[in-house]
N, CA, C and O atoms as a Tinker XYZ file with bonds, in Angstrom:
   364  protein
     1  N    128.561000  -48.731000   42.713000    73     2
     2  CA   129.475000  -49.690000   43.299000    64     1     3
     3  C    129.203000  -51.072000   42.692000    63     2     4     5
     4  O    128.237000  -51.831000   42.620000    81     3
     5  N    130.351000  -51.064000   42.330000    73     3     6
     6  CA   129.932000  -52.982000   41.720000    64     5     7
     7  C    129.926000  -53.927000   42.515000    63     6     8     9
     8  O    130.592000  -53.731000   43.531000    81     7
     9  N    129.206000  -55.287000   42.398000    73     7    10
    10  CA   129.140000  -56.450000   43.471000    64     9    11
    11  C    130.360000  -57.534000   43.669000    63    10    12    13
    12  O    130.516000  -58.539000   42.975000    81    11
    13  N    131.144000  -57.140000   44.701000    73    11    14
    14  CA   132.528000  -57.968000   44.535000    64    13    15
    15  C    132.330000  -59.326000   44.427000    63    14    16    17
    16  O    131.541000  -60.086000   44.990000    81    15
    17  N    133.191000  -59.494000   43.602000    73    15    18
    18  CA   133.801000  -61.248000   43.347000    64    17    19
    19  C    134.000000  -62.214000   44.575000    63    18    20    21
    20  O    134.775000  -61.788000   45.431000    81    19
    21  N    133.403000  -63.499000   44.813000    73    19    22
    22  CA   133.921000  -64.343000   45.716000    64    21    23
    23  C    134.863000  -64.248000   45.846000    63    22    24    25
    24  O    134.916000  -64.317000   47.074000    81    23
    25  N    135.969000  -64.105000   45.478000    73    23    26
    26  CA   137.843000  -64.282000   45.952000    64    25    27
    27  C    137.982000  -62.623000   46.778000    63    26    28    29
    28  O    138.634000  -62.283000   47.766000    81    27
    29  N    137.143000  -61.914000   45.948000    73    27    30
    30  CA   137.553000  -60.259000   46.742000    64    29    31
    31  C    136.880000  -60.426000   48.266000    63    30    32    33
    32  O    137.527000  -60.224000   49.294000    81    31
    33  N    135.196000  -60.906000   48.237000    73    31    34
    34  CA   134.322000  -61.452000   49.229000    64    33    35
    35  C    135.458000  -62.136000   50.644000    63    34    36    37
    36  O    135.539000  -61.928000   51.855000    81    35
    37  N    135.997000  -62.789000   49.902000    73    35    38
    38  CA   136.805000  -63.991000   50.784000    64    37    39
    39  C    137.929000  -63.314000   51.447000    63    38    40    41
    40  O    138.277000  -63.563000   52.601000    81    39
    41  N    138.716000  -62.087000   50.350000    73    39    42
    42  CA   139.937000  -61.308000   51.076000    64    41    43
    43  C    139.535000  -59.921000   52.180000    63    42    44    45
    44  O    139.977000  -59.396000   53.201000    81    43
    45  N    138.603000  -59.790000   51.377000    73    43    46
    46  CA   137.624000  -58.752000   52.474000    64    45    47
    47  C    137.781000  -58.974000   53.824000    63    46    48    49
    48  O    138.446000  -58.341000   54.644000    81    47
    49  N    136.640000  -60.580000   54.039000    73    47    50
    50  CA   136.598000  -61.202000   55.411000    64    49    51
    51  C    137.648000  -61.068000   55.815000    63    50    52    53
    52  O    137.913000  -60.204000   56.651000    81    51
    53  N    138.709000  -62.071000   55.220000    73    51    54
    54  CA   140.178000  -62.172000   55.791000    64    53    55
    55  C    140.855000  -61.112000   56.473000    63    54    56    57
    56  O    141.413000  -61.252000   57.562000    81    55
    57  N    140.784000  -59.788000   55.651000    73    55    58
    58  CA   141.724000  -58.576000   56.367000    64    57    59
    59  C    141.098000  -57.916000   57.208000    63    58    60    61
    60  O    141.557000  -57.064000   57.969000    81    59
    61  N    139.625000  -58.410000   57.072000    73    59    62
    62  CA   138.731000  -57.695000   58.398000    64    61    63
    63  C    139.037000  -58.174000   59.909000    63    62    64    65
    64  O    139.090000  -57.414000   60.875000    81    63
    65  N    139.231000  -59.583000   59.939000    73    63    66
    66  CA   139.273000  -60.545000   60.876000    64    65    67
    67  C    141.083000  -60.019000   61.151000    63    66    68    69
    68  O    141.478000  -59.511000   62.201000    81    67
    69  N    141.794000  -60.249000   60.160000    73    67    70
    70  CA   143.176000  -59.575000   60.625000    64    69    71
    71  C    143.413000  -58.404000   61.641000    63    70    72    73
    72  O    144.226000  -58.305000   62.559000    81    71
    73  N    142.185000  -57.322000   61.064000    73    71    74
    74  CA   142.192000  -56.263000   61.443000    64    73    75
    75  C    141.667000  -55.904000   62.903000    63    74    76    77
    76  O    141.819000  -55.061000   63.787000    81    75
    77  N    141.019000  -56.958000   62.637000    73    75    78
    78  CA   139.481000  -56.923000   64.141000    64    77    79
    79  C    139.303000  -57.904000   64.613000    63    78    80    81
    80  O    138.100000  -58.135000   64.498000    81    79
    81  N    139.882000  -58.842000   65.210000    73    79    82
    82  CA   139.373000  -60.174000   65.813000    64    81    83
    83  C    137.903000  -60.623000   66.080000    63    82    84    85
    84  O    137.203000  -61.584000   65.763000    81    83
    85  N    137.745000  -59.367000   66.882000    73    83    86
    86  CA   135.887000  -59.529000   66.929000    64    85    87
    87  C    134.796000  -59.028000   65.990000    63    86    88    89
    88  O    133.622000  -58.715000   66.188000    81    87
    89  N    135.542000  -59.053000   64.939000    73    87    90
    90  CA   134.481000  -59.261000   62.785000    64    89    91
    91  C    134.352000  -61.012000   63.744000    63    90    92    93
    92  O    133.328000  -61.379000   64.322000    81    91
    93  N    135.462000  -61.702000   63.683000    73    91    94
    94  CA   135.014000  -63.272000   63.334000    64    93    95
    95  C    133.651000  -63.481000   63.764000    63    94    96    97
    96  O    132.717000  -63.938000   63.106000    81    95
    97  N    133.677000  -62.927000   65.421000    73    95    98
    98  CA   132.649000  -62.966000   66.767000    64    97    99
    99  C    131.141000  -62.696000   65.685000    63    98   100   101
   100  O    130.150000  -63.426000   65.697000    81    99
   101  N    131.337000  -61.428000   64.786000    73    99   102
   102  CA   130.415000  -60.883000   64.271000    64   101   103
   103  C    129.856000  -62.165000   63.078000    63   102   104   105
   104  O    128.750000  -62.706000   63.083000    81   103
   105  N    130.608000  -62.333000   62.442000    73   103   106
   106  CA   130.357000  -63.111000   61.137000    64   105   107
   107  C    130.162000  -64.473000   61.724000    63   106   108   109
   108  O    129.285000  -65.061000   61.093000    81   107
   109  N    130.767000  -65.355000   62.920000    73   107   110
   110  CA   129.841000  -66.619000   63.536000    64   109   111
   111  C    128.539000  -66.245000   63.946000    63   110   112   113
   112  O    127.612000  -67.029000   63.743000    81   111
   113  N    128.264000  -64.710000   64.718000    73   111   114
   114  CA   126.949000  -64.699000   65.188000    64   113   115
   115  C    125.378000  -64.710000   64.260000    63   114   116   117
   116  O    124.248000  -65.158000   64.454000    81   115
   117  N    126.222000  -63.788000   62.964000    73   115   118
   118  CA   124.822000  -63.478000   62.256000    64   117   119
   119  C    126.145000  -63.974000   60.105000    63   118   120   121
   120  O    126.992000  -63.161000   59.735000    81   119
   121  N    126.016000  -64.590000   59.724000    73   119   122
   122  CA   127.287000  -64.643000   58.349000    64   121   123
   123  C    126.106000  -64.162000   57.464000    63   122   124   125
   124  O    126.541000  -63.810000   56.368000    81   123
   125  N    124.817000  -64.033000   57.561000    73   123   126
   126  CA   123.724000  -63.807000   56.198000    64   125   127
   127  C    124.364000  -62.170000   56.521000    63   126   128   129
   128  O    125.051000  -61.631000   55.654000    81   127
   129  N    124.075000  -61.474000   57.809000    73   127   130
   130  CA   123.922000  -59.720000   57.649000    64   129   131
   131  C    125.125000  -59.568000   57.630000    63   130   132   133
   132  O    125.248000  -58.345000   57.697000    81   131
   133  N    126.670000  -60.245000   57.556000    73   131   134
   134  CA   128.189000  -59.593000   57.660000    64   133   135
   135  C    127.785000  -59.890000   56.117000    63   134   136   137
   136  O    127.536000  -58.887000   55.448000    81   135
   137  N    127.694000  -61.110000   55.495000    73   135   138
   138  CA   127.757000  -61.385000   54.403000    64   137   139
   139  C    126.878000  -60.017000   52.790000    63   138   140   141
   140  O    127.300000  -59.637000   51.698000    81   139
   141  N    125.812000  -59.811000   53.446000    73   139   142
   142  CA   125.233000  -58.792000   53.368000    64   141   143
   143  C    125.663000  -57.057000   52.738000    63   142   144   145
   144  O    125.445000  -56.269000   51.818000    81   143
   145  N    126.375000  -57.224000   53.955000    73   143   146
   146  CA   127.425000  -55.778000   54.105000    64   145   147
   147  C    128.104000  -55.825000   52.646000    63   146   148   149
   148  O    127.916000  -55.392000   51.509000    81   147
   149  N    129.053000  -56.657000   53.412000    73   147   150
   150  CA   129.890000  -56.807000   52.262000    64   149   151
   151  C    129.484000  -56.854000   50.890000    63   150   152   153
   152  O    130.392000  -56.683000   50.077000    81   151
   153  N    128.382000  -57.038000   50.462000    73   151   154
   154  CA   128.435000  -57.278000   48.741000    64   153   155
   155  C    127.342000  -56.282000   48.496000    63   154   156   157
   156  O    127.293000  -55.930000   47.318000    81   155
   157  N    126.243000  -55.601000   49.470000    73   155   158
   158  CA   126.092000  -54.100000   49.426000    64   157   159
   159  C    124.579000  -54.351000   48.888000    63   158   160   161
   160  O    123.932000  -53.622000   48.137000    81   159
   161  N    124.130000  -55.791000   49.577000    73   159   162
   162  CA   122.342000  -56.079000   49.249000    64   161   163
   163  C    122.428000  -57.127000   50.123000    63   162   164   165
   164  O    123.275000  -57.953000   50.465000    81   163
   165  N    120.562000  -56.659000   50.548000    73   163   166
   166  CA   120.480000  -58.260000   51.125000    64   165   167
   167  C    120.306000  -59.677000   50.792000    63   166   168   169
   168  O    119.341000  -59.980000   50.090000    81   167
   169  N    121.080000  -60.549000   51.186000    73   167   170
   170  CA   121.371000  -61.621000   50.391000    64   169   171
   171  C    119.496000  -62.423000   50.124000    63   170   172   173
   172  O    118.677000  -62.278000   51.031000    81   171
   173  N    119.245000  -62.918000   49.290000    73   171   174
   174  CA   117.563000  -63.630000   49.608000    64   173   175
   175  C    117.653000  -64.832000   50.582000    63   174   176   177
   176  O    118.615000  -65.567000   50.803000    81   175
   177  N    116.493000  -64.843000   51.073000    73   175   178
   178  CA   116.125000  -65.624000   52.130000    64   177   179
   179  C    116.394000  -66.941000   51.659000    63   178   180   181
   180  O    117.102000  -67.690000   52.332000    81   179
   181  N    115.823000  -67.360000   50.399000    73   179   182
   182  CA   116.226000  -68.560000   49.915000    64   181   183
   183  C    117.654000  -69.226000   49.362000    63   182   184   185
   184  O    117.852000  -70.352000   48.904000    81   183
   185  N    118.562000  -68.134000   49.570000    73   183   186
   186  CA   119.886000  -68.570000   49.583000    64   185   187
   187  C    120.505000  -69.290000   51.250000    63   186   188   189
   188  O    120.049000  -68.925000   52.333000    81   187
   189  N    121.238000  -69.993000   51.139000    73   187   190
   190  CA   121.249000  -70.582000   52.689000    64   189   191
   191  C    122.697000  -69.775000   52.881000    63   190   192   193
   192  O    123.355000  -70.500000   52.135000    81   191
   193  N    123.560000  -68.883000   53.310000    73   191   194
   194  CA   125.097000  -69.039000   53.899000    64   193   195
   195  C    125.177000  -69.594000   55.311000    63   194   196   197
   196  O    124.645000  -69.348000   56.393000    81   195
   197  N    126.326000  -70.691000   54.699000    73   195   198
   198  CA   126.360000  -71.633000   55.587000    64   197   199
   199  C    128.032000  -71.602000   55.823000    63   198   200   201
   200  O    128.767000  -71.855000   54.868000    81   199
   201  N    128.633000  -71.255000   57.249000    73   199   202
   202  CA   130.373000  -70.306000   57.705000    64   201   203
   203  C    130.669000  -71.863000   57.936000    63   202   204   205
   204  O    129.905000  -72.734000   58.353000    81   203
   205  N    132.062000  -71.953000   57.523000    73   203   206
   206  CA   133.020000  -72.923000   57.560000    64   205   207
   207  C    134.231000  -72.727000   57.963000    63   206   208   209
   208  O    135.181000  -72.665000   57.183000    81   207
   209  N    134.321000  -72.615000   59.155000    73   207   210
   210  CA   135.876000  -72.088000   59.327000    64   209   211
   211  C    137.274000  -73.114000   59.883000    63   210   212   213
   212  O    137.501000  -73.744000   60.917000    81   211
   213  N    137.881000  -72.927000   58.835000    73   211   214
   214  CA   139.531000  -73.874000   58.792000    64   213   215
   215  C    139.805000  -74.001000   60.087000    63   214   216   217
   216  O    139.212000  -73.391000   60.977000    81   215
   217  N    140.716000  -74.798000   60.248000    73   215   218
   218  CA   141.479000  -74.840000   61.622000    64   217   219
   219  C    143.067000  -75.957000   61.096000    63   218   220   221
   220  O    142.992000  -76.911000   60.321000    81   219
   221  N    144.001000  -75.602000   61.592000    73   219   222
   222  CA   145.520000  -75.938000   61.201000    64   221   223
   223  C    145.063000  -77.799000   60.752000    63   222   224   225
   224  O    145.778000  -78.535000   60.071000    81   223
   225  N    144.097000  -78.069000   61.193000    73   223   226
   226  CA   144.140000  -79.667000   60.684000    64   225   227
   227  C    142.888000  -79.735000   59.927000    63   226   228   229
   228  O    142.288000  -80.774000   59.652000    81   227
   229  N    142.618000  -78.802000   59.682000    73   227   230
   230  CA   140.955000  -78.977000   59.015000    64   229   231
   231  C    141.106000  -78.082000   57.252000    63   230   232   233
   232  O    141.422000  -76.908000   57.445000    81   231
   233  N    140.967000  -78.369000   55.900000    73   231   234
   234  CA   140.927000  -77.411000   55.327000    64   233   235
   235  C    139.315000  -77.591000   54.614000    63   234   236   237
   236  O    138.825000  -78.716000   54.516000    81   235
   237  N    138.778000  -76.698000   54.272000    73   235   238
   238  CA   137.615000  -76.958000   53.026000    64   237   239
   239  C    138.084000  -76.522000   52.130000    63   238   240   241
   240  O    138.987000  -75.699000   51.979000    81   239
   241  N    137.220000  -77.303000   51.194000    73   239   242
   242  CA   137.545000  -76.940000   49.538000    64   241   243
   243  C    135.792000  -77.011000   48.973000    63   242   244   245
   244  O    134.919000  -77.863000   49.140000    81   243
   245  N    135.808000  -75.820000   48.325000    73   243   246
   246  CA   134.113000  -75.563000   47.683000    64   245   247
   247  C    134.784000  -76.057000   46.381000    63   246   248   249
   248  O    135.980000  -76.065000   46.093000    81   247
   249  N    133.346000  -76.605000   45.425000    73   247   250
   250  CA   133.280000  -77.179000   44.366000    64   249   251
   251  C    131.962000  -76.602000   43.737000    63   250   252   253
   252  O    130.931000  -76.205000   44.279000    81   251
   253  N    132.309000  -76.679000   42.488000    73   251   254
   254  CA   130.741000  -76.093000   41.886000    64   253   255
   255  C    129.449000  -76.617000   42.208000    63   254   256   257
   256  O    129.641000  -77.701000   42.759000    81   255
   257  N    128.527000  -76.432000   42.150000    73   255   258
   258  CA   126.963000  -77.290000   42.271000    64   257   259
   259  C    127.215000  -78.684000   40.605000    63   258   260   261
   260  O    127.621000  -78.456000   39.465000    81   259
   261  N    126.921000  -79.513000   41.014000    73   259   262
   262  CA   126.556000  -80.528000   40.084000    64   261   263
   263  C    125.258000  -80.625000   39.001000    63   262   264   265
   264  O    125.076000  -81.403000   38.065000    81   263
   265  N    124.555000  -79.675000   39.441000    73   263   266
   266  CA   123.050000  -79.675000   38.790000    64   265   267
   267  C    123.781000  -78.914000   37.668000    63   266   268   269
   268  O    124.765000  -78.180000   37.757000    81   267
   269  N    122.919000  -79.338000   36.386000    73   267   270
   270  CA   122.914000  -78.092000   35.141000    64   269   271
   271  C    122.237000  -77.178000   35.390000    63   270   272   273
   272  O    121.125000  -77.020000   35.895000    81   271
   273  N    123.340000  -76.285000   34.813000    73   271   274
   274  CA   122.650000  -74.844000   34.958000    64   273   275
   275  C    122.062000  -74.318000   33.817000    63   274   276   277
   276  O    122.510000  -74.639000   32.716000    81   275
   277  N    120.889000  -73.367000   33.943000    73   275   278
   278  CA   119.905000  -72.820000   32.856000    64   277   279
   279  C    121.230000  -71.763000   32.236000    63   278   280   281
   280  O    122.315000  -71.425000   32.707000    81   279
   281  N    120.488000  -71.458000   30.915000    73   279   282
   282  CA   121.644000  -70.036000   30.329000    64   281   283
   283  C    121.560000  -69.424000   31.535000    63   282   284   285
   284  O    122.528000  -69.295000   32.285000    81   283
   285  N    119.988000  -68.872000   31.871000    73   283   286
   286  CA   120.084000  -67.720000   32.790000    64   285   287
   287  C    121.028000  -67.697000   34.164000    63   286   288   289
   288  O    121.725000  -66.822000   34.677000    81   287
   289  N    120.759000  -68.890000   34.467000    73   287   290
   290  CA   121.709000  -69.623000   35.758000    64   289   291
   291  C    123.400000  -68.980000   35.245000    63   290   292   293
   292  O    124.101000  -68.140000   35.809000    81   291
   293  N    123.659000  -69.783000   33.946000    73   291   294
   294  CA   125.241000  -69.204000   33.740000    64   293   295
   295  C    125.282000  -68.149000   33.875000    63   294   296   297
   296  O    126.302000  -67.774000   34.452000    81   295
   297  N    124.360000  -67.133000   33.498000    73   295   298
   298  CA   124.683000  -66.161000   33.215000    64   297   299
   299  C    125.006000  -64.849000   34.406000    63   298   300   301
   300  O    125.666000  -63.813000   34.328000    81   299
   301  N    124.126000  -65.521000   35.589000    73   299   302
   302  CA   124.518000  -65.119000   36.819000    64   301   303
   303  C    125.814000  -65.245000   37.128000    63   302   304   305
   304  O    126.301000  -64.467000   37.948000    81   303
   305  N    126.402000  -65.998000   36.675000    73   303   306
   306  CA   127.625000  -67.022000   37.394000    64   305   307
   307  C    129.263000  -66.400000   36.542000    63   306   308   309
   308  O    130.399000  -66.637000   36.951000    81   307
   309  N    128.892000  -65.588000   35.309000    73   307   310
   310  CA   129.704000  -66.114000   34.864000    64   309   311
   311  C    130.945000  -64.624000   35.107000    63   310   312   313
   312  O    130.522000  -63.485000   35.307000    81   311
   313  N    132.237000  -64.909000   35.045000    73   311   314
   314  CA   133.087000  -64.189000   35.321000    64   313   315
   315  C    133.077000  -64.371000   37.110000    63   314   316   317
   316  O    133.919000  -63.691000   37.696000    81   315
   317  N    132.368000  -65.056000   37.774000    73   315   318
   318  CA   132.767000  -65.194000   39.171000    64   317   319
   319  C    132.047000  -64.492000   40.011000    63   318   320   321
   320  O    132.241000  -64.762000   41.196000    81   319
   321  N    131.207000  -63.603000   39.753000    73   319   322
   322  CA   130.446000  -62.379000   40.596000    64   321   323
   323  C    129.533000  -62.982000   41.364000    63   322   324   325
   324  O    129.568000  -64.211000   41.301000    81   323
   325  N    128.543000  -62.408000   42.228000    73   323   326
   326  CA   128.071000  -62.671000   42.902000    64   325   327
   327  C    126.221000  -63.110000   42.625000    63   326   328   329
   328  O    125.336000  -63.608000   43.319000    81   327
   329  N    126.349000  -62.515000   41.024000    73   327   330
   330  CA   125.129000  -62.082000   40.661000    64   329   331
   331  C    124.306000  -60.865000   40.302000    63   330   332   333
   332  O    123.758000  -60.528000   39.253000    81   331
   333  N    124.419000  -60.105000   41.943000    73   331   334
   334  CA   123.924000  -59.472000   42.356000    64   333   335
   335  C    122.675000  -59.036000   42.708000    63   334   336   337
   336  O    122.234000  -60.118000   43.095000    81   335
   337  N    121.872000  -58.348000   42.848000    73   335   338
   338  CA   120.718000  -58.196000   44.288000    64   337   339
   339  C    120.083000  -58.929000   43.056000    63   338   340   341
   340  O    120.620000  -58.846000   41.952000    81   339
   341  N    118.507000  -59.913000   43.334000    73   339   342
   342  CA   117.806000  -60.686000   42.392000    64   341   343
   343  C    116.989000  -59.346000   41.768000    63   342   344   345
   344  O    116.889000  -58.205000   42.219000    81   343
   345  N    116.444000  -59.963000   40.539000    73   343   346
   346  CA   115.332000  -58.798000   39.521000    64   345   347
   347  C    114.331000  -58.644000   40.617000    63   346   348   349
   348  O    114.082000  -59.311000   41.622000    81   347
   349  N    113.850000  -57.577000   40.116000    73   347   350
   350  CA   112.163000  -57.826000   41.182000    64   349   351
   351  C    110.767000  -58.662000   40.164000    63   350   352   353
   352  O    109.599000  -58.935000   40.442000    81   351
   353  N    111.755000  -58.889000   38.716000    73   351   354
   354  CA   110.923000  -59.448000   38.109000    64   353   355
   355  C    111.111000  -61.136000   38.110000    63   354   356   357
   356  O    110.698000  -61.852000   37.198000    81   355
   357  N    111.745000  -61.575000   39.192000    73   355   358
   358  CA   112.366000  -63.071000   39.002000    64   357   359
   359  C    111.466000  -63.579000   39.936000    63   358   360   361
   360  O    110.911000  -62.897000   40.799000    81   359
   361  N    111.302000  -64.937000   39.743000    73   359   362
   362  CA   110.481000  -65.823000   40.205000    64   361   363
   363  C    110.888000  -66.206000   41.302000    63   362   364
   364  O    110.258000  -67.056000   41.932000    81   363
């Protein structure tokens, strides 16, 4: 199984919450273990997910990180993926 794309990540949630009102209940209570599920590893501890949710007068907009990134950094990044689960050889 491959590690879905943020935009797939994002439509996932969406049709879950369509589907199930109480996913949202789930994904405000715990967003690291819904988040989890969904991309099919556990996310690392040192990643923070941090839930933002719209409201008719409220929108967010994510922007890239500002820091330069290492090759290796791009290389996580690139085509949009998630990464996926860290090496067991990474620092």
């Amino acid at each position: 199984m491959s590690v879905p794309t943020r935009s797939e990540v994002e439509s996932i949630i969406s049709e879950r919450i369509a589907a199930d009102p109480s996913f949202r209940e789930s994904l405000n209570a715990d967003p690291r273990a819904v988040l989890s599920e969904i991309v099919g590893f556990d996310v690392p501890q040192n990643v923070q997910v941090i839930l933002h949710e719209e409201s008719l007068t409220q929108i967010h907009l994510t922007i890239p990180a500002s820091e330069n990134l290492s090759d290796a950094d791009l290389e996580l990044v690139a085509g949009g993926g998630w990464g996926g689960p860290p090496s067991p050889n990474a620092c």
